[in-house]
C-alpha positions in Angstrom: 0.0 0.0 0.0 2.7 2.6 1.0 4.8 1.2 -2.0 1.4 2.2 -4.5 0.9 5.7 -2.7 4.7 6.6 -3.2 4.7 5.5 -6.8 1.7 7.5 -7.4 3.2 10.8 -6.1 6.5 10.4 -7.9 4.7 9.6 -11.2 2.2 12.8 -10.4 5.4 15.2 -9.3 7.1 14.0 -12.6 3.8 15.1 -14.6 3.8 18.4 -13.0 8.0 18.7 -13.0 7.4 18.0 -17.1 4.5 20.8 -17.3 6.2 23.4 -15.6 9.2 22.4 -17.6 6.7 22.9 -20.9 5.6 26.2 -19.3 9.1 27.6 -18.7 10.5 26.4 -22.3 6.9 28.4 -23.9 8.1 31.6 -21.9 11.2 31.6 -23.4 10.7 30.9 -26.8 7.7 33.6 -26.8 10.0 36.0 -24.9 12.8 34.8 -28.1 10.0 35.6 -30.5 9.0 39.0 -29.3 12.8 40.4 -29.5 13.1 39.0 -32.4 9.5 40.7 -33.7 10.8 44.1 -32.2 14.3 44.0 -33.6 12.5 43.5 -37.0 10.3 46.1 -36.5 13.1 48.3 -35.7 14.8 47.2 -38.8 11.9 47.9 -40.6 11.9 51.4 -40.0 14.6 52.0 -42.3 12.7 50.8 -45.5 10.4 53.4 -47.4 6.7 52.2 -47.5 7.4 52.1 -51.3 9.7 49.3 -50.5 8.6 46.0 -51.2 9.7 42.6 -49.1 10.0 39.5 -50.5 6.8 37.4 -50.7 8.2 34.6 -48.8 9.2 37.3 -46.0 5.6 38.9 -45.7 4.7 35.1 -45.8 6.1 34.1 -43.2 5.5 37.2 -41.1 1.6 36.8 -41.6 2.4 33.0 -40.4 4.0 34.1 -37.0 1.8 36.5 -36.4 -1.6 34.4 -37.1 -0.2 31.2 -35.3 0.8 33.3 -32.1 -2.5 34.9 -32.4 -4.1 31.5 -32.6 -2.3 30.7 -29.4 -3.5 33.1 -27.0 -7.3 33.2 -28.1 -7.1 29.2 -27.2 -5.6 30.0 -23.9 -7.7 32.8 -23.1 -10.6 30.4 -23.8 -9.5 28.3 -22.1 -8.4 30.8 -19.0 -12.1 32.2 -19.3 -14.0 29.0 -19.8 -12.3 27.9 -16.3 -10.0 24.6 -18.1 -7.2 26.6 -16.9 
């Protein structure tokens, strides 16, 4: 019996080490993300707006920005619908 109950905490404690680990990698590649979107932006203030940008570049900034957006209204969802 005491064998069972400490097996069951260790397995739950590993669960919750491996979510917070998930939770701490998210931050940082989101925190990654963000400098990198601001460093761009930055950059992108020395182009005229009669410059153009590649197509794959526009591409993939549309991509990033609709999949983080994705992101947080599933997680607010979630934070308002009370899963979280």
């Amino acid at each position: 019996m005491k064998t069972r109950h400490l097996t069951e905490n260790i397995v739950d404690n590993t669960i919750r080490m491996e979510q917070d680990h998930e939770v701490q990698m998210a931050r940082a590649q989101l925190y990654r993300a963000a400098k990198h979107a601001v460093e761009l932006h930055d950059m992108l203030r020395n182009f005229s707006d009669t410059q153009n940008l590649e197509a794959w570049v526009q591409a993939k900034i549309t991509m990033a920005a609709e999949q983080l957006e994705s992101v947080k209204n599933h997680l607010e969802y979630e934070v308002l619908s009370g899963e979280i």
